[in-house]
C-alpha positions as CSV (number, residue, x, y, z in Angstrom):
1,X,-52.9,3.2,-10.1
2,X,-51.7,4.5,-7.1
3,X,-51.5,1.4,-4.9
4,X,-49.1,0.1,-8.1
5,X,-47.1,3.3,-7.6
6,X,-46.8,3.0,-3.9
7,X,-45.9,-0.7,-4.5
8,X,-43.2,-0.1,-7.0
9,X,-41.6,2.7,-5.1
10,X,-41.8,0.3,-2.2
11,X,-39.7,-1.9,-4.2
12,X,-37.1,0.8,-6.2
13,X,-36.7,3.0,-3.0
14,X,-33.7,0.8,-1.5
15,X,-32.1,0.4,-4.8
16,X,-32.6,3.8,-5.0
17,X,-30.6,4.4,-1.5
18,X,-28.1,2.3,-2.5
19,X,-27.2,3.8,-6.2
20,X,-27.1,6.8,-4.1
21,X,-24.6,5.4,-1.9
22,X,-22.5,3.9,-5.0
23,X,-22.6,6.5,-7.3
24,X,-21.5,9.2,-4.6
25,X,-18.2,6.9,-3.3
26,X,-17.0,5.7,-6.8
27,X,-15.6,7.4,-9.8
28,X,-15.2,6.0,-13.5
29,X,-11.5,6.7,-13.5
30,X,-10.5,4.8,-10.2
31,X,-7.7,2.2,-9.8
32,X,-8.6,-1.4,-10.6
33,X,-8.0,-2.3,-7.1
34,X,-11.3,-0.1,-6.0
35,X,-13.1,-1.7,-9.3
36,X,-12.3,-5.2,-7.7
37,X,-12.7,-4.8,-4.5
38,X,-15.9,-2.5,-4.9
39,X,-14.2,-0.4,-2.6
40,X,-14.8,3.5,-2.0
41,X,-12.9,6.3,-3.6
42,X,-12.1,8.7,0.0
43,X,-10.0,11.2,-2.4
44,X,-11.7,11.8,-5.9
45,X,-8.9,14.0,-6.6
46,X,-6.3,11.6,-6.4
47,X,-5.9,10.5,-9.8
48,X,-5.5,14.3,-10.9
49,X,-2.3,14.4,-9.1
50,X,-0.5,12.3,-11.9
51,X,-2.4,14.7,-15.3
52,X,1.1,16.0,-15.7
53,X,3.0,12.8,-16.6
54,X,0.1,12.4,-19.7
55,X,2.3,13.1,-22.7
56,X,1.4,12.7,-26.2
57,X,2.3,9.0,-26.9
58,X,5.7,9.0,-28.6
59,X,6.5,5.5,-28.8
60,X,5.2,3.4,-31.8
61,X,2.7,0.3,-30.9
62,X,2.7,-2.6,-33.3
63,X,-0.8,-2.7,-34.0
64,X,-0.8,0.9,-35.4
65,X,2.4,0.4,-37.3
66,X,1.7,1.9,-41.1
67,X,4.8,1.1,-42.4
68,X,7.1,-2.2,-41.7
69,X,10.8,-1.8,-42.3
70,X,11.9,1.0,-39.9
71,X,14.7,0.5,-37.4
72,X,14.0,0.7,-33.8
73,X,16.4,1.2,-30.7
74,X,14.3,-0.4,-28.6
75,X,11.0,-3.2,-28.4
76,X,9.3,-3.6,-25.6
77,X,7.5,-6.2,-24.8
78,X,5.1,-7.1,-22.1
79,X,2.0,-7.2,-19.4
80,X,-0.2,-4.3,-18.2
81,X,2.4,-2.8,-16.5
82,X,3.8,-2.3,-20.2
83,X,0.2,-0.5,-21.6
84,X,0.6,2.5,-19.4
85,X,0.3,4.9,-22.3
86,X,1.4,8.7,-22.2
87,X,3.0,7.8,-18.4
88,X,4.2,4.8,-19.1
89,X,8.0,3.9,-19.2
90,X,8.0,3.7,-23.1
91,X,7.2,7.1,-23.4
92,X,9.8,8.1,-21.2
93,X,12.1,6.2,-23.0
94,X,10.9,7.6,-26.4
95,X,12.0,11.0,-25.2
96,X,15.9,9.2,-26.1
97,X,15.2,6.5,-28.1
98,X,12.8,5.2,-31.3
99,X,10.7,2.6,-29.3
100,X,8.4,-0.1,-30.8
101,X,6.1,-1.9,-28.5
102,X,4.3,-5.2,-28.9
103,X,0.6,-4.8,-27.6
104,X,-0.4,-6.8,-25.1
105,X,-2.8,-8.5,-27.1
106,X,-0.3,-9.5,-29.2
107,X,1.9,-10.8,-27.0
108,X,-0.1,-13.2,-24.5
109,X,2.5,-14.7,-22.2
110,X,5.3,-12.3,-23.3
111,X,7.9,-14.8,-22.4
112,X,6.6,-17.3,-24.8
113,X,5.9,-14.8,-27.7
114,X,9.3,-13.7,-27.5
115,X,10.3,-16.7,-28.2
116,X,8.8,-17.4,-31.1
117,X,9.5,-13.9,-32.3
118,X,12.8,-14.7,-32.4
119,X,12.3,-18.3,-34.2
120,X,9.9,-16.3,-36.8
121,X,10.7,-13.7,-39.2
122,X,10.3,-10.9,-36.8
123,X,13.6,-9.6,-36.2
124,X,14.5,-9.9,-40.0
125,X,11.2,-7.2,-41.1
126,X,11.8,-5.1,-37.7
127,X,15.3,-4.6,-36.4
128,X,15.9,-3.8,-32.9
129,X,19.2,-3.7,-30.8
130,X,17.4,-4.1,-27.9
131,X,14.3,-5.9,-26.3
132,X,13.3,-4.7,-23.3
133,X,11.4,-7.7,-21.4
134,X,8.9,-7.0,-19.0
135,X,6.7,-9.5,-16.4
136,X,4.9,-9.0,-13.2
137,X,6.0,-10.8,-10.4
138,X,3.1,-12.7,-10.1
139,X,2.7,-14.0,-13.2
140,X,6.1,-15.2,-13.7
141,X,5.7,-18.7,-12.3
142,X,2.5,-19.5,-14.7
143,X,4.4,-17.7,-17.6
144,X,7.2,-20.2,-17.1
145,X,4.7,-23.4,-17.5
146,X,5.2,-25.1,-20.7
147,X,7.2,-22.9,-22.5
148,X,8.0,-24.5,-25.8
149,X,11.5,-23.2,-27.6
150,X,10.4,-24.7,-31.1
151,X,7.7,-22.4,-31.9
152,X,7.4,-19.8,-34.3
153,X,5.2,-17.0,-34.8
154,X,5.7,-14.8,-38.8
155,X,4.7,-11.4,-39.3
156,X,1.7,-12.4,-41.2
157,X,0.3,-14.2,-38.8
158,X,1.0,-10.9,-36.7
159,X,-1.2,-8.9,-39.1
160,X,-3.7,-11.8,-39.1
161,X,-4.2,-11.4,-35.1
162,X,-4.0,-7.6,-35.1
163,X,-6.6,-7.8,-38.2
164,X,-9.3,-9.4,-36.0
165,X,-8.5,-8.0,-32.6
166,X,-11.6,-6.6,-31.6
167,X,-10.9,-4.2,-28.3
168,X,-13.2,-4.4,-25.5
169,X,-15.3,-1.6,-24.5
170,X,-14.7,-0.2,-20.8
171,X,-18.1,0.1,-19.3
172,X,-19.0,3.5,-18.1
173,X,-20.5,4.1,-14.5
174,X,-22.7,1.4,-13.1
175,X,-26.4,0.7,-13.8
176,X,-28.9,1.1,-11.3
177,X,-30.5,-2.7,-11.3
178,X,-26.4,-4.3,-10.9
179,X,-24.9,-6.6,-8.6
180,X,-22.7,-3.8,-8.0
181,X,-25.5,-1.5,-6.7
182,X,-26.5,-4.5,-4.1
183,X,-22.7,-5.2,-3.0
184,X,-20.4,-2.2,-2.8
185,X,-22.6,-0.6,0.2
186,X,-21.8,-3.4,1.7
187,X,-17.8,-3.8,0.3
188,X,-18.0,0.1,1.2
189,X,-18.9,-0.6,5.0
190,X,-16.7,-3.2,5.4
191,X,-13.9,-0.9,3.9
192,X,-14.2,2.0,7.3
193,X,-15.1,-0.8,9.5
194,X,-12.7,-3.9,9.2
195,X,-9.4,-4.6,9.3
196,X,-6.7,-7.2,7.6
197,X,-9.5,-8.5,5.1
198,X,-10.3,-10.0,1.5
199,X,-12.2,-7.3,0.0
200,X,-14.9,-9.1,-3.2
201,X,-12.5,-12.2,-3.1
202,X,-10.0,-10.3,-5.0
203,X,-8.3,-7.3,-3.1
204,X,-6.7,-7.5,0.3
205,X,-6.7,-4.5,2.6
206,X,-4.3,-4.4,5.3
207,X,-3.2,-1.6,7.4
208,X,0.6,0.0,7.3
209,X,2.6,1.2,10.0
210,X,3.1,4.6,8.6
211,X,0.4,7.4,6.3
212,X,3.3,8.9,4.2
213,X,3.5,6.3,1.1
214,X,0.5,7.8,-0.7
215,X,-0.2,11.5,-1.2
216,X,-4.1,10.6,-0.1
217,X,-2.2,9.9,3.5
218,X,-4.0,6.6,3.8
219,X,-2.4,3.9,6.4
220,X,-4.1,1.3,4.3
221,X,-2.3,-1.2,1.5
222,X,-5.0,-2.1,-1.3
223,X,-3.4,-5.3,-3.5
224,X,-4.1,-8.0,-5.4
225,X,-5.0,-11.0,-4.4
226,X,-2.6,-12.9,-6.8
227,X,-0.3,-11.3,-5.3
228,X,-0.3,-12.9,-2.2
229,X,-1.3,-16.6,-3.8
230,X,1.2,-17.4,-5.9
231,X,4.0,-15.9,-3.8
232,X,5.0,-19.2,-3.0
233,X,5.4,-20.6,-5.8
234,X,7.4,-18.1,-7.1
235,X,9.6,-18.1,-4.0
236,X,10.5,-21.5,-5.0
237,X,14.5,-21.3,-6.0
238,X,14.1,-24.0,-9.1
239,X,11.4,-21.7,-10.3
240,X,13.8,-18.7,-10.1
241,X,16.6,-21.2,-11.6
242,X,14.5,-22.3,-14.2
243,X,13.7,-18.6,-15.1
244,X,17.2,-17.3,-15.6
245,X,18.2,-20.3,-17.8
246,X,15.0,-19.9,-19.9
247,X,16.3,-16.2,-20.3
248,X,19.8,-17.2,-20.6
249,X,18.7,-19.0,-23.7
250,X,16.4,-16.2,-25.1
251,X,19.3,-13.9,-24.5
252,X,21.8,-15.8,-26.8
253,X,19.2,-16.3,-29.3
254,X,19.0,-12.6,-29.4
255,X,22.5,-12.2,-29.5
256,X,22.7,-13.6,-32.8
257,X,20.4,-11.6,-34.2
258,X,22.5,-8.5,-32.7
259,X,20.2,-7.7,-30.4
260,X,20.7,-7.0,-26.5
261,X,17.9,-8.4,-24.1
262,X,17.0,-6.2,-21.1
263,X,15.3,-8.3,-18.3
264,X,12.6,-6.2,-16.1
265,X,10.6,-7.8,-13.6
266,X,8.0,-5.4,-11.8
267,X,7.3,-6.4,-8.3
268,X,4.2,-6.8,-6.8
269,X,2.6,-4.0,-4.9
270,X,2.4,-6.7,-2.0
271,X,6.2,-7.4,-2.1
272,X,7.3,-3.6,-2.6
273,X,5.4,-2.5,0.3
274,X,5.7,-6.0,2.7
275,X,7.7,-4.5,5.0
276,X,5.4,-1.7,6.0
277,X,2.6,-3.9,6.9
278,X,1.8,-4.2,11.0
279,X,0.3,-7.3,11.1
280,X,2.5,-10.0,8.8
281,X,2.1,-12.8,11.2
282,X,0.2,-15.0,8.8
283,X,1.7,-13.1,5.7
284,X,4.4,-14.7,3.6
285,X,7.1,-13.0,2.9
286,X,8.0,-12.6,-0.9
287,X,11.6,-13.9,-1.8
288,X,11.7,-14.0,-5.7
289,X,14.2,-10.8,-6.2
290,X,16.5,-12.2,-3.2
291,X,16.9,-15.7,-5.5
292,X,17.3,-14.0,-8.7
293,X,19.8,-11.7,-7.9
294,X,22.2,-14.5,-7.0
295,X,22.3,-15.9,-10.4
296,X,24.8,-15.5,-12.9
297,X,23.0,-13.6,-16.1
298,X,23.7,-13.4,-20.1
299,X,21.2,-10.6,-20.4
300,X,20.8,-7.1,-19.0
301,X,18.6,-7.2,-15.5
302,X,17.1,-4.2,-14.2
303,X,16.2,-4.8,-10.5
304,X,13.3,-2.6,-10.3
305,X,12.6,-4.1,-6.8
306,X,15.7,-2.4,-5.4
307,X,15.4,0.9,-7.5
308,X,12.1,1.6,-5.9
309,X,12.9,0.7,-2.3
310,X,15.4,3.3,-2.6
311,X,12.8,5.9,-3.5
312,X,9.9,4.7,-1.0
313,X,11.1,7.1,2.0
314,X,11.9,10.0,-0.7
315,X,8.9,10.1,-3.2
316,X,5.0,9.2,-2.0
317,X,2.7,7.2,-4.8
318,X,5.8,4.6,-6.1
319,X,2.9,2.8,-7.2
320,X,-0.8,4.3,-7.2
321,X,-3.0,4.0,-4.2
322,X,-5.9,2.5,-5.5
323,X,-4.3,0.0,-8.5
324,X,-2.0,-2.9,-8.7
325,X,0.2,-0.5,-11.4
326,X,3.3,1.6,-10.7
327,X,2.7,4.8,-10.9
328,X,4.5,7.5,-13.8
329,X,6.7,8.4,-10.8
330,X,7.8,4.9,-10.8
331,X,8.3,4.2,-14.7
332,X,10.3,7.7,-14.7
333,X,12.7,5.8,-12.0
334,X,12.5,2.8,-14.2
335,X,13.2,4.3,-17.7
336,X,16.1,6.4,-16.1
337,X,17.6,3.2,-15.3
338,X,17.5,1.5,-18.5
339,X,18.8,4.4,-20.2
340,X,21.9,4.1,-17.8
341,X,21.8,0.6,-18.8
342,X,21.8,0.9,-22.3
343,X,24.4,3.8,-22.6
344,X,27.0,1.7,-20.1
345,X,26.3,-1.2,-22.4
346,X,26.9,0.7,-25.1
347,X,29.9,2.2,-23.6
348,X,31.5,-1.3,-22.8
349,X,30.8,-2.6,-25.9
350,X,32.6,0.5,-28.0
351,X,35.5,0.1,-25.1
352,X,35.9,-4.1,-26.3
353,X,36.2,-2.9,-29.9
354,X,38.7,0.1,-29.6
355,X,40.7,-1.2,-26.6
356,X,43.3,1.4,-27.7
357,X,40.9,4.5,-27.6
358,X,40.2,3.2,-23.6
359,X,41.4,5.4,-20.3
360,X,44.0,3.6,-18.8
C-alpha cells in the first residue's frame, strides 16, 4: 500500500505543481484574450476598476421580450461587442432612449439578418426609427461573403429559434487533470520571457512604446489573432466598396420603412493601438477606416475609429487590457456620439419640414 501511494504521488506531484502554478496566475473573470492565450493575470484587481459602469440593464433584448407591439427608438443589432450588458453602449443609450436589441444568437451574421428583417415582417410587429448596426472589423470581410438580398426571416420563425436556443454554460475555474494545467505554465513562462509572439495560436503579444494605455501600466498589446489575419483582406478597397453599396441598399430599404440606419464599425484592438507598437516591421498596417471614410453614404456612420484615437492620450483602458472588447469607457464615448447623431438627424430632418421655423 505504500509503494502504490509513493507511486501515485510520484505521478500527481507535478500536476500538482502545476495547478498550483495555474490556479495562483489566473482568475475566472479575466479577459478572453488571457483565456486564449493561457496567459497570466499580473493585476487580479483589474477588472474591478470598471464595477462602476455595471448598471441594471435598461435596454430590452429580444429574447426576453414579453410583449410584441411596443415602439422602440432604437434596435440594435450586432456581434459581441453588442452583448456587453450593464456597460455596454445600449445601456448607455437607454438612459435617453427605449432600446431593443437583437441577441447575438439571433442574429448570426448581423449584416445578413438585417436584411432579411427587413424583407420579413419584422418592422411591421416592432417599429423602430432607427437601427443601429454594429460589426467588428474583422469580421466584416467574411460577413460580406454571399450575402443574399432575397431572403426573409418572420417573427415566428424568430420565436421558433429563441424557443430552442439553448445557452452554453461558461465553465468555472479549470480541472486539475486538463490540457490547461499541462500548458499555461508553459504559455505563462513564455508570457515574462519572450517577446513579439503568438501566444496558444490565438493571441499575439507585442510590446508598446509607451506603459500609460492601460491602468495595470503594462507596455504589452494582447490581441487577437484575427485581427491581424484578415487585415488584408479587409484592406482591400472593393471589399470596402462593396460594403458601403451593400449598406447603401440596406439603408434605402429602411428608409421606406421610416426607419434611419446608423452604421458602427468597432475597430480592432490591433488597428486602434497600431501605431503604438515598437516593432511593426513585419506588421501590416490596417487601412479599412481610411477607405471607408472616402465613400459617399445613404446611412448614418459613426467612425468609432476616430472617436477613440482622440481619447487614447486623455483616458487609459479605451479597450480592456486583457480582451479583444472595448471597454465601458469606450461604449460611453460611443453612445455619446450616436446620441449627437441621432438628435442632429433629428434636428435636420424637423429643419426640411418647417423651412420657415429655420434660423436664417
Amino acid at each position: 500500500m505504500k509503494r502504490f501511494i509513493l507511486k501515485t504521488a510520484f505521478f500527481v506531484a507535478p500536476f500538482l505543481i502545476l495547478y498550483i502554478i495555474t490556479y495562483s496566475f489566473s482568475i475566472a473573470d479575466a479577459g478572453d484574450l488571457l483565456r486564449l492565450g493561457y496567459l497570466p493575470s499580473t493585476d487580479k484587481n483589474y477588472r474591478q476598476k470598471f464595477t462602476s459602469f455595471n448598471h441594471a440593464i435598461k435596454f430590452t433584448e429580444l429574447s426576453k421580450l414579453k410583449e410584441k407591439g411596443k415602439n422602440y427608438k432604437i434596435l440594435t443589432i450586432g456581434d459581441s461587442f453588442s452583448e456587453q450588458g450593464p456597460s455596454g453602449y445600449q445601456n448607455i443609450l437607454a438612459n435617453d432612449f427605449s432600446v431593443l436589441h437583437v441577441d447575438r444568437f439571433i442574429s448570426n451574421n448581423q449584416i445578413q439578418k438585417l436584411i432579411e428583417l427587413c424583407n420579413g415582417n419584422f418592422f411591421d410587429t416592432y417599429k423602430v426609427q432607427y437601427v443601429v448596426l454594429q460589426c467588428v472589423e474583422r469580421n466584416l470581410s467574411n460577413n460580406l461573403q454571399n450575402i443574399d438580398n432575397k431572403t426573409r426571416i418572420t417573427t415566428q420563425q424568430i420565436d421558433s429559434i429563441i424557443i430552442h436556443h439553448k445557452p452554453q454554460k461558461e465553465q468555472d475555474g479549470y480541472d486539475f487533470f486538463s490540457r490547461t494545467t499541462l500548458r499555461f505554465p508553459y504559455s505563462a513562462l513564455k508570457y515574462f520571457t519572450d517577446k513579439n509572439y503568438l501566444a496558444n495560436g490565438q493571441v499575439y503579444n507585442f510590446d508598446l512604446n509607451t506603459t500609460s494605455l492601460f491602468s495595470n501600466h503594462s507596455n504589452k498589446l494582447l490581441f487577437y489573432y484575427d485581427d491581424l489575419m484578415y487585415t488584408p483582406k479587409n484592406n482591400l478597397p472593393e471589399s470596402t466598396i462593396k460594403l458601403n453599396q451593400i449598406l447603401n441598399n440596406l439603408s434605402e430599404k429602411l428608409k421606406e420603412k421610416n426607419i434611419t440606419l446608423i452604421f458602427l464599425p468597432s475597430p480592432d484592438k490591433y488597428d486602434l493601438y497600431y501605431n503604438y507598437i515598437v516593432d511593426k516591421q513585419n506588421l501590416i498596417q490596417p487601412k479599412f477606416f481610411d477607405h471607408f471614410e472616402k465613400l459617399h453614404k445613404e446611412f448614418i456612420y459613426i467612425n468609432s475609429k476616430e472617436i477613440l484615437t482622440q481619447e487614447l492620450s486623455r483616458k487609459k483602458d479605451i479597450y480592456y487590457f486583457d480582451d479583444t472588447h472595448w471597454s465601458p469607457i469606450a461604449a460611453s464615448l460611443i453612445a455619446q456620439q450616436i446620441k449627437e447623431a441621432i438628435v442632429s438627424h433629428e434636428q435636420s430632418m424637423n429643419a426640411q419640414q418647417h423651412p420657415h421655423l429655420s434660423t436664417k
